[in-house]
C-alpha positions as a LaTeX table, in Angstrom:
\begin{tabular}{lrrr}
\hline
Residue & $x$ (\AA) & $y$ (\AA) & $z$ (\AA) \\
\hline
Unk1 & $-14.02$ & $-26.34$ & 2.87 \\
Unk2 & $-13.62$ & $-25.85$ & $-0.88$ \\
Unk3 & $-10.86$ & $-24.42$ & $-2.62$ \\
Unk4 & $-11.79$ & $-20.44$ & $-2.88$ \\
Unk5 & $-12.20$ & $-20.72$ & 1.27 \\
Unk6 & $-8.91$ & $-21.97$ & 1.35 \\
Unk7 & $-7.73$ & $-19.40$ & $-0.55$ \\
Unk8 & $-9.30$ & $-17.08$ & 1.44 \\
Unk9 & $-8.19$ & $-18.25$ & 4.74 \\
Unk10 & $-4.49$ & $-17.34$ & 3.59 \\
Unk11 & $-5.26$ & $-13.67$ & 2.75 \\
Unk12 & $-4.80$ & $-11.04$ & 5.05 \\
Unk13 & $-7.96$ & $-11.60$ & 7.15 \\
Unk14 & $-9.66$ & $-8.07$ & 7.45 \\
Unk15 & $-11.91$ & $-7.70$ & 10.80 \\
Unk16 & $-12.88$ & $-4.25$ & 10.76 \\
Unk17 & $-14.45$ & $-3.64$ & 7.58 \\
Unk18 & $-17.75$ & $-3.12$ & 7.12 \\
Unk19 & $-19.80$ & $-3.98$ & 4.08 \\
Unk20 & $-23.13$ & $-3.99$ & 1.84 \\
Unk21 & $-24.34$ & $-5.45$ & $-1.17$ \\
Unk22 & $-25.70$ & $-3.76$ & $-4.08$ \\
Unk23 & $-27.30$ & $-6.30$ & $-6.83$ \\
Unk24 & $-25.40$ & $-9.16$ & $-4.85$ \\
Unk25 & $-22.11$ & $-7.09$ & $-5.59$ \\
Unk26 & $-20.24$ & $-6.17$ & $-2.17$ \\
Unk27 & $-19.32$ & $-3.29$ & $-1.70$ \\
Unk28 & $-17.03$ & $-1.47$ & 1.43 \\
Unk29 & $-18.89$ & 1.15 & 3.79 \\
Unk30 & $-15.78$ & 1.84 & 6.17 \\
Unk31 & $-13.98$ & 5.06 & 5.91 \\
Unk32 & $-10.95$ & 4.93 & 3.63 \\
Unk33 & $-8.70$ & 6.16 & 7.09 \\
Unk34 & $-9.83$ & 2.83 & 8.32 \\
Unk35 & $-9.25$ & 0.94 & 4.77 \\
Unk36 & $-5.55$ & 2.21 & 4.63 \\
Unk37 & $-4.64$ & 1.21 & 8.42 \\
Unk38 & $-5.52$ & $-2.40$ & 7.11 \\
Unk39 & $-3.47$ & $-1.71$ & 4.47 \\
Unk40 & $-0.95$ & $-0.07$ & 6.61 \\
Unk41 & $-0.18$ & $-4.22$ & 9.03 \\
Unk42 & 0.43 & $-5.45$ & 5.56 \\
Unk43 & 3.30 & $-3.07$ & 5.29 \\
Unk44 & 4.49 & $-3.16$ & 9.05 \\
Unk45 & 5.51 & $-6.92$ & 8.40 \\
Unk46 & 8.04 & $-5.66$ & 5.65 \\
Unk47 & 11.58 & $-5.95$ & 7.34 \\
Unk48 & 10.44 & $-8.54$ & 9.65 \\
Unk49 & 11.90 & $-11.87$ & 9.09 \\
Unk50 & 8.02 & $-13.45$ & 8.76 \\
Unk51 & 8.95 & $-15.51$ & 5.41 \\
Unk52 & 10.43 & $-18.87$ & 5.69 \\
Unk53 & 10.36 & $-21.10$ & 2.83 \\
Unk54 & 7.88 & $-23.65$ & 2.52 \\
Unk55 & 5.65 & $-21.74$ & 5.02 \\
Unk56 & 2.27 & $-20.26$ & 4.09 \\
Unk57 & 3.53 & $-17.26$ & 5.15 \\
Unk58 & 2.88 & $-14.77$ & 2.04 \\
Unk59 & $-0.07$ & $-12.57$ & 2.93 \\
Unk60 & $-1.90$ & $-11.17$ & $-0.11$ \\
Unk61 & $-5.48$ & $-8.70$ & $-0.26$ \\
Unk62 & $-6.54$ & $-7.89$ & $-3.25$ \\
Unk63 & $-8.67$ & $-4.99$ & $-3.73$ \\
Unk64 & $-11.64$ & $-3.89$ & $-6.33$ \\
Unk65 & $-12.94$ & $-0.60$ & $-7.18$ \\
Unk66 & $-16.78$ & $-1.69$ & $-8.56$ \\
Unk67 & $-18.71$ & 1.39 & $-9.98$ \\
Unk68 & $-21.54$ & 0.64 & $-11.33$ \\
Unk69 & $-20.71$ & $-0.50$ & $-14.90$ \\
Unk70 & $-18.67$ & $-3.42$ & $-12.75$ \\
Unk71 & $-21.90$ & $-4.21$ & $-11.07$ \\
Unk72 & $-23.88$ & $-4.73$ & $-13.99$ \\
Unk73 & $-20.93$ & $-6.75$ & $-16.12$ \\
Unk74 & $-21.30$ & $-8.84$ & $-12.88$ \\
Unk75 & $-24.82$ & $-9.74$ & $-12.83$ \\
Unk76 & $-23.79$ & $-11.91$ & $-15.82$ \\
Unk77 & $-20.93$ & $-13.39$ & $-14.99$ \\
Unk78 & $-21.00$ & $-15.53$ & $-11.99$ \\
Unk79 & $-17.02$ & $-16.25$ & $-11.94$ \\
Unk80 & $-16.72$ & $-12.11$ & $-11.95$ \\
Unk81 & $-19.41$ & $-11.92$ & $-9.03$ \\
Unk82 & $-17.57$ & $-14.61$ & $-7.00$ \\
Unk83 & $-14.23$ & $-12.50$ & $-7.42$ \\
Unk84 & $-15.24$ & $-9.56$ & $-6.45$ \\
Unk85 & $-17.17$ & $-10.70$ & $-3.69$ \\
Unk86 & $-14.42$ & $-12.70$ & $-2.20$ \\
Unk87 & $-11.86$ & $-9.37$ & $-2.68$ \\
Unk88 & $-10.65$ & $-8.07$ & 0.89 \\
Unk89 & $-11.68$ & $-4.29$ & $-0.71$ \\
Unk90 & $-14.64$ & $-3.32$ & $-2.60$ \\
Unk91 & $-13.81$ & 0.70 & $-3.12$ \\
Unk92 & $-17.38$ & 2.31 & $-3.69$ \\
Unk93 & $-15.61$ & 4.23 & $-7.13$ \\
Unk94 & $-18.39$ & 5.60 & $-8.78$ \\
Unk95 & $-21.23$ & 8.25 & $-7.84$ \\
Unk96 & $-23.98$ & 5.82 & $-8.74$ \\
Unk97 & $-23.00$ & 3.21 & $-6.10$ \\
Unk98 & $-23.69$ & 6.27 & $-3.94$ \\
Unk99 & $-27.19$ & 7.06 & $-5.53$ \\
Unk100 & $-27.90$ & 3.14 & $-5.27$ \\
Unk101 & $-26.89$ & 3.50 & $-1.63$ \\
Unk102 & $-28.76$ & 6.25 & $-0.68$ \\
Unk103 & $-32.41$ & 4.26 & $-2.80$ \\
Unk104 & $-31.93$ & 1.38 & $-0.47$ \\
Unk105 & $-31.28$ & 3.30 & 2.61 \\
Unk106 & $-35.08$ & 4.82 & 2.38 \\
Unk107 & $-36.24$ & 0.84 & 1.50 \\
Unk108 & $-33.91$ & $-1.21$ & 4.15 \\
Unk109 & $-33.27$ & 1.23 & 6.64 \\
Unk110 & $-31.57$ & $-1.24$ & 9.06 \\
Unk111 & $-29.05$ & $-2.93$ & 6.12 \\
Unk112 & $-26.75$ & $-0.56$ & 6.61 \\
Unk113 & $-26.90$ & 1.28 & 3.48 \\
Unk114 & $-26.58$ & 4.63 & 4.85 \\
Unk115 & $-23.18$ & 4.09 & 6.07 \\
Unk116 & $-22.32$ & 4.60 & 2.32 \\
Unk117 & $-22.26$ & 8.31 & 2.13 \\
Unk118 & $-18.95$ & 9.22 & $-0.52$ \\
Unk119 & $-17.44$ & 7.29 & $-2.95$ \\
Unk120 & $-13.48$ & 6.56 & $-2.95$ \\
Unk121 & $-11.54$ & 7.35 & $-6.33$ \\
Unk122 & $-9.33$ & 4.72 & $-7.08$ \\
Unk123 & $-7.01$ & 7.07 & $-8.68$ \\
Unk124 & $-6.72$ & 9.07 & $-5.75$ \\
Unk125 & $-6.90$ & 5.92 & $-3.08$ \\
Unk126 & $-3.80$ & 4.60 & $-5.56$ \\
Unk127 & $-1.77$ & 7.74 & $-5.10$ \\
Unk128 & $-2.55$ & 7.41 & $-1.07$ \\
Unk129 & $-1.26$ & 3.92 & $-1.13$ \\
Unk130 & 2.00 & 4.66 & $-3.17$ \\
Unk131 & 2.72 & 7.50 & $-0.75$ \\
Unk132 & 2.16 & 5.17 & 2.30 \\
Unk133 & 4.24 & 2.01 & 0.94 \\
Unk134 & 7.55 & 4.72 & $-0.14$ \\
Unk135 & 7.09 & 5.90 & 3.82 \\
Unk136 & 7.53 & 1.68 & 4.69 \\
Unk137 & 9.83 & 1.40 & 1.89 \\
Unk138 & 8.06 & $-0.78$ & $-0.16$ \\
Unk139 & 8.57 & $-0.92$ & $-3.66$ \\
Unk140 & 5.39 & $-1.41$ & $-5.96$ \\
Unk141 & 4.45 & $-3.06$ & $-9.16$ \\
Unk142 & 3.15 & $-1.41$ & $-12.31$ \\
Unk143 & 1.39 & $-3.61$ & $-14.84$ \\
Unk144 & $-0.33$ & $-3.58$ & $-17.77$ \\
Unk145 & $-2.19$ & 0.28 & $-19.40$ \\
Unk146 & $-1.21$ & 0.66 & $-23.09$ \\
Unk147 & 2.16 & 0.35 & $-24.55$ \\
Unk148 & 4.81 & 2.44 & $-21.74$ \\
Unk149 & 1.90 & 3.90 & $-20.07$ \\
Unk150 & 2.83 & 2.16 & $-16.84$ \\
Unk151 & 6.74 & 3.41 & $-17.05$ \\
Unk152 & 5.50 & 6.92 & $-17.55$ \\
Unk153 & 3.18 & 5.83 & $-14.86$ \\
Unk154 & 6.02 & 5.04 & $-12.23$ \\
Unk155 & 7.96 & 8.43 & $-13.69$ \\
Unk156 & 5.06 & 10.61 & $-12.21$ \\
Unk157 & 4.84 & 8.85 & $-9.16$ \\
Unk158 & 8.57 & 8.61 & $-8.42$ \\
Unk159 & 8.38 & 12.81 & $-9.27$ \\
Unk160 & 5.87 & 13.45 & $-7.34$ \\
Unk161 & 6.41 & 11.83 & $-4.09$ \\
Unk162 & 10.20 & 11.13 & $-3.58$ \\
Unk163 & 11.05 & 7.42 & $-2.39$ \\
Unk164 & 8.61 & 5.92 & $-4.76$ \\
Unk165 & 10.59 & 2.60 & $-5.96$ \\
Unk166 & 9.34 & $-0.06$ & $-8.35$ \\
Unk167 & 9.42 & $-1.45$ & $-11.39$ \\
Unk168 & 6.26 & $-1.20$ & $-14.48$ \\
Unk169 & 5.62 & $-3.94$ & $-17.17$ \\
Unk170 & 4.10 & $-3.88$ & $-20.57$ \\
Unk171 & 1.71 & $-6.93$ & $-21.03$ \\
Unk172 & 0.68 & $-8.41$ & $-24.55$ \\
Unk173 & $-2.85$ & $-8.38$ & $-25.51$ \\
Unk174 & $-4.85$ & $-10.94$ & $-23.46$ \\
Unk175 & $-8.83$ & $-11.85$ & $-23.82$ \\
Unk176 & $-11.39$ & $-11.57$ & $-21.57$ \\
Unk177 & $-12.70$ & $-14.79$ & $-22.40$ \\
Unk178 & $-9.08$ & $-16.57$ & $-22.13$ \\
Unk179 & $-8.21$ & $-15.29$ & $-18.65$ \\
Unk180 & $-12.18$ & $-16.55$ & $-18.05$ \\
Unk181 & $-11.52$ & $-19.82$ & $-19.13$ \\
Unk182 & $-7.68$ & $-20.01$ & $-17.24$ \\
Unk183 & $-9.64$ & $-19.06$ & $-14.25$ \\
Unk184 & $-12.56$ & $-21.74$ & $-14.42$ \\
Unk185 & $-10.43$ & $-24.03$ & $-15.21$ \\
Unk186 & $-7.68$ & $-23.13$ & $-12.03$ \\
Unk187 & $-10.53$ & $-24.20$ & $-9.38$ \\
Unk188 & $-8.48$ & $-22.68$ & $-6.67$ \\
Unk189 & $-4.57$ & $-22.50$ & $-5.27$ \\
Unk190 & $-4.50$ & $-26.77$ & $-5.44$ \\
Unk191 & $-5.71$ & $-26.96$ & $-8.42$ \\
Unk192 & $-3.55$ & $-24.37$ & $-10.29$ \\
Unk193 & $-3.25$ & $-25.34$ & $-14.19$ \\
Unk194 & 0.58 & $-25.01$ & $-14.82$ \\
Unk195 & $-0.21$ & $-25.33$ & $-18.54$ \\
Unk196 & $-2.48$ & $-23.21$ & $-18.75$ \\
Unk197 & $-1.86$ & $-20.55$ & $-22.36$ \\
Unk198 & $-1.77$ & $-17.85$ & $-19.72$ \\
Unk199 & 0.90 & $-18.97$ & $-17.16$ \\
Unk200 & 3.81 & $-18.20$ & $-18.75$ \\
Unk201 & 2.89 & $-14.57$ & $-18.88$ \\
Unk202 & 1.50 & $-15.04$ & $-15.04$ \\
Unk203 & 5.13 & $-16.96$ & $-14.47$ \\
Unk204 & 7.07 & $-14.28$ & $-15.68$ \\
Unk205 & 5.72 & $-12.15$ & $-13.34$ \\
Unk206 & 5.68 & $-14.55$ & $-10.61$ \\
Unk207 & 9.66 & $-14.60$ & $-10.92$ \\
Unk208 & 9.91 & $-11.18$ & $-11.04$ \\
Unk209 & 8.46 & $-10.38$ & $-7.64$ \\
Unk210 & 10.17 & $-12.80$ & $-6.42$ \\
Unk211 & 13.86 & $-11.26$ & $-7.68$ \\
Unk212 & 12.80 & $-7.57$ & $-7.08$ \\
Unk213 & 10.22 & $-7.98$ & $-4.36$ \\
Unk214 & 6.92 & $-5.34$ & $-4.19$ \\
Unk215 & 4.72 & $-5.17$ & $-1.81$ \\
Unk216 & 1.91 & $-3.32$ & $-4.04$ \\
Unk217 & 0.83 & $-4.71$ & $-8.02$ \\
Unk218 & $-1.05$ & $-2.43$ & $-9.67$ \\
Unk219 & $-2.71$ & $-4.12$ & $-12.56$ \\
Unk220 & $-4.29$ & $-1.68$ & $-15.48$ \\
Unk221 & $-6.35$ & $-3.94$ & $-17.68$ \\
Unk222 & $-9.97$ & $-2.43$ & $-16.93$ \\
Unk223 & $-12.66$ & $-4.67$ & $-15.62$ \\
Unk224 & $-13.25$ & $-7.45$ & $-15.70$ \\
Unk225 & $-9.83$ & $-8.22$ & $-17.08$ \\
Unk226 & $-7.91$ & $-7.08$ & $-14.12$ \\
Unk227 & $-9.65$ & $-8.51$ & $-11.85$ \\
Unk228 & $-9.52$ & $-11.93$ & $-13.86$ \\
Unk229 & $-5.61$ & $-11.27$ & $-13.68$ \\
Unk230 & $-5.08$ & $-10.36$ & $-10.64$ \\
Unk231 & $-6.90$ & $-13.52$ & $-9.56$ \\
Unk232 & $-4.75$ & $-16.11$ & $-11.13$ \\
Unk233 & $-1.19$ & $-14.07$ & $-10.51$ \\
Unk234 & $-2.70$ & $-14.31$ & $-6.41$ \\
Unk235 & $-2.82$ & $-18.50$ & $-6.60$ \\
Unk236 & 0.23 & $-18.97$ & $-8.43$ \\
Unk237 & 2.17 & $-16.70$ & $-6.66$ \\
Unk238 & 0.77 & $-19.05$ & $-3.70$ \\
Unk239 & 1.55 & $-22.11$ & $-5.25$ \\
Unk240 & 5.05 & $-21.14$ & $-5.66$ \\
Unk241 & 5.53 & $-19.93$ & $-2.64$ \\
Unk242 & 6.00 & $-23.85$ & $-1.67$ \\
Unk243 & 9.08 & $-24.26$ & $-3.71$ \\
Unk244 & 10.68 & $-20.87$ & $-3.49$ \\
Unk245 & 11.71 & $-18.36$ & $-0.55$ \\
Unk246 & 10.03 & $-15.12$ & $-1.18$ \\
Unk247 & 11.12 & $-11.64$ & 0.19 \\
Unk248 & 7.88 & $-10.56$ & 0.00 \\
Unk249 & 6.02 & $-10.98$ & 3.12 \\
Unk250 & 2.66 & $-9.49$ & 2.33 \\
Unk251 & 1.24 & $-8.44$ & $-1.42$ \\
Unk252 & $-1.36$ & $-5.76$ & $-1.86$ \\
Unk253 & $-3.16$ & $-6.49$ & $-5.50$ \\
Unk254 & $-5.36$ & $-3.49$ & $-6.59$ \\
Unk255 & $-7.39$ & $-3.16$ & $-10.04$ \\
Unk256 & $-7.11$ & 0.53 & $-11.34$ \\
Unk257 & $-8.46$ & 0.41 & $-14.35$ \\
Unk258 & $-7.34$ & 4.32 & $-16.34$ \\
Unk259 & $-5.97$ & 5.18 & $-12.90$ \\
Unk260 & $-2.28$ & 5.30 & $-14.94$ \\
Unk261 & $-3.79$ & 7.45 & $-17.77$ \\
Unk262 & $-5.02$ & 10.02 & $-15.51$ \\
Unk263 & $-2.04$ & 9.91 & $-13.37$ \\
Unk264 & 0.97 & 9.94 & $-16.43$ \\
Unk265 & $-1.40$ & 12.58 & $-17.87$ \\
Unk266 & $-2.56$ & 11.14 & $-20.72$ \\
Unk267 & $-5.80$ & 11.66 & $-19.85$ \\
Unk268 & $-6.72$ & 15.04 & $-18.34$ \\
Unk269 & $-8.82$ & 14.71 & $-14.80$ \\
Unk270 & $-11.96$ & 16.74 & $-13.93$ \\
Unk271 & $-11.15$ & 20.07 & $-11.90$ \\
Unk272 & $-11.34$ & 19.51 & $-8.05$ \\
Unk273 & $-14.89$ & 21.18 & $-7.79$ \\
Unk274 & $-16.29$ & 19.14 & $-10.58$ \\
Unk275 & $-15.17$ & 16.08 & $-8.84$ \\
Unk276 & $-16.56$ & 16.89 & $-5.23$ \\
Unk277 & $-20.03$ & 17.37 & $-6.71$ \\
Unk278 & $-19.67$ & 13.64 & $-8.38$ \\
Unk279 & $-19.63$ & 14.82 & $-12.19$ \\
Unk280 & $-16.26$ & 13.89 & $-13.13$ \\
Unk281 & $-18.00$ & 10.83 & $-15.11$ \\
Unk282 & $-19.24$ & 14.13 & $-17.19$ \\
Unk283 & $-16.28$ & 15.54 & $-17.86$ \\
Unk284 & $-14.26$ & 12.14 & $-19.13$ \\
Unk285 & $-17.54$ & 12.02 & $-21.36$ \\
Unk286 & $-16.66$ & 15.29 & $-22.82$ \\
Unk287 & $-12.78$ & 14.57 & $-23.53$ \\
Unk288 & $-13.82$ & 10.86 & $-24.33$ \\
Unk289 & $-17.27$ & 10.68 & $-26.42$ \\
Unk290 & $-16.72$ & 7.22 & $-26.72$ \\
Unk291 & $-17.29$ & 6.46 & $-24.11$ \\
Unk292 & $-21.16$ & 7.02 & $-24.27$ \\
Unk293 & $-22.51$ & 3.88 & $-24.24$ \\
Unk294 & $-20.76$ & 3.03 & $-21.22$ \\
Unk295 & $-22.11$ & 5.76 & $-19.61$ \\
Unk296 & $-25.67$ & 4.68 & $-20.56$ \\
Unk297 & $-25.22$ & 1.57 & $-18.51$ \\
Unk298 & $-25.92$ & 3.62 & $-15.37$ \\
Unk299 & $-29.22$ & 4.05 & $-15.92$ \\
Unk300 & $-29.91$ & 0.59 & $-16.62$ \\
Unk301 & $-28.14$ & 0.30 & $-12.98$ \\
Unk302 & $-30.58$ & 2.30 & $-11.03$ \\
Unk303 & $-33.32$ & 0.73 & $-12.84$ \\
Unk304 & $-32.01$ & $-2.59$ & $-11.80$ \\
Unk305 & $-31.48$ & $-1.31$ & $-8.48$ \\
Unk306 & $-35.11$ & $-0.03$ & $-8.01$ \\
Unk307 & $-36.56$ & $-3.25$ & $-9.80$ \\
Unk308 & $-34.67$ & $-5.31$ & $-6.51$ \\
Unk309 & $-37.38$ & $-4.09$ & $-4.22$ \\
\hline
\end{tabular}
């Protein structure tokens, strides 16, 4: 058994969730009602005295959101691919994962592709979660977004849906290509690199769940950055766990990419009836020309898909 199996083994172990893969990217087909009672054990061990120290008792699942700009920055990156892939979630976040779906149904009827019928908005599957973990009381964990978007973040949540508690962090700018390289290098959770340039920020955090305990991080670094993150903060938070008693019984990790800039309203979100009829990409387009060229990489994603055949 190598090291990411071993990892694995100590996650929450999700039976009921059924999957696909779209260009080798997994992706989850089970309603999100089903998705949030997983989610839902996780928080029933909170209050439970399940954490004794130097036990493997700290249950983590991280969850991805993988539209179809994730998919393709995938194809390319093999330590991405293997993340994602080994992720307990894989939130179909993105109307062309839907269209990809929908292609492969007609080519592999039997695959199970056609048990992929609406996609989940990780804003909105975000909001769900932070409603469900104030009903456990369970704080969460805000990180990351630009400079006090997180805070403002937690403000709107706390305002919205009374007995919200947490705390939100600013993080200094981090590359791609060194949370790449801190994750090749830190092979799995018995091989963590202590000294690696990004544990001290990973440390830091590491300490503070573990003096005001959460029992949701949301990390807002966009892809594949988050995911990259979230990663390496899920094996050292493991490999402490041997010297230290955590109050934290079970962690749920979830990338949300501009979830907090659409929630603190920084970024206006597409009407309801714009959204329901999958054209909300449309509408960001509109308030954020920029972000054109992104856009642009969804047609090179149903060409892809169609050249799998």
């Amino acid at each position: 058994m190598n090291n990411s199996e071993k990892l694995h083994r100590i996650n929450i172990i999700i039976m009921r969730l059924q999957t696909i893969k779209i260009l080798g990217v997994q992706l989850t087909t089970s309603p999100k009602s089903i998705i949030l009672e997983e989610i839902q054990k996780g928080f029933n061990s909170w209050g439970k005295n399940t954490v004794k120290q130097g036990k493997n008792t700290l249950k983590t699942m991280m969850i991805v959101t993988p539209n179809p700009e994730i998919i393709m920055i995938a194809q390319s990156n093999k330590a991405f691919l293997n993340i994602l892939n080994q992720a307990d979630v894989a939130l179909p976040d993105g109307i062309g994962s839907i269209l990809a779906a929908k292609i492969l149904a007609k080519k592999y009827p039997d695959m199970g592709y056609g048990n992929l019928r609406s996609r989940i908005p990780g804003v909105e599957f975000l909001e769900e979660v932070v409603v469900m973990a104030a009903q456990y009381r369970v704080s969460i964990g805000l990180i990351g977004g630009t400079a006090g978007v997180a805070l403002k973040t937690l403000e709107c949540l706390q305002f919205r849906h009374p007995g919200v508690s947490g705390w939100a962090l600013d993080l200094p700018y981090i590359s791609v290509s060194d949370l790449q390289s801190a994750v090749e290098r830190d092979k799995g959770i018995n091989n963590y690199v202590l000294d690696s340039p990004i544990n001290k920020i990973i440390q830091s955090i590491v300490q503070k769940i573990h003096s005001d305990p959460v029992g949701v991080v949301c990390i807002a670094l966009g892809a594949p950055k988050q995911e990259l993150f979230m990663t390496l903060l899920q094996r050292a938070l493991h490999v402490t766990e041997q010297s230290v008693e955590y109050k934290t019984p079970s962690i749920v990790f979830m990338g949300v990419g501009g979830s907090f800039d659409m929630i603190s309203g920084k970024i206006r979100r597409a009407p309801y009836w714009i959204r329901t009829i999958g054209f909300e990409w449309v509408w960001r387009l509109l308030w954020e020309p920029w972000r054109l060229q992104r856009q642009l990489v969804l047609i090179r994603f149903i060409d892809a898909v169609f050249r799998s055949f």
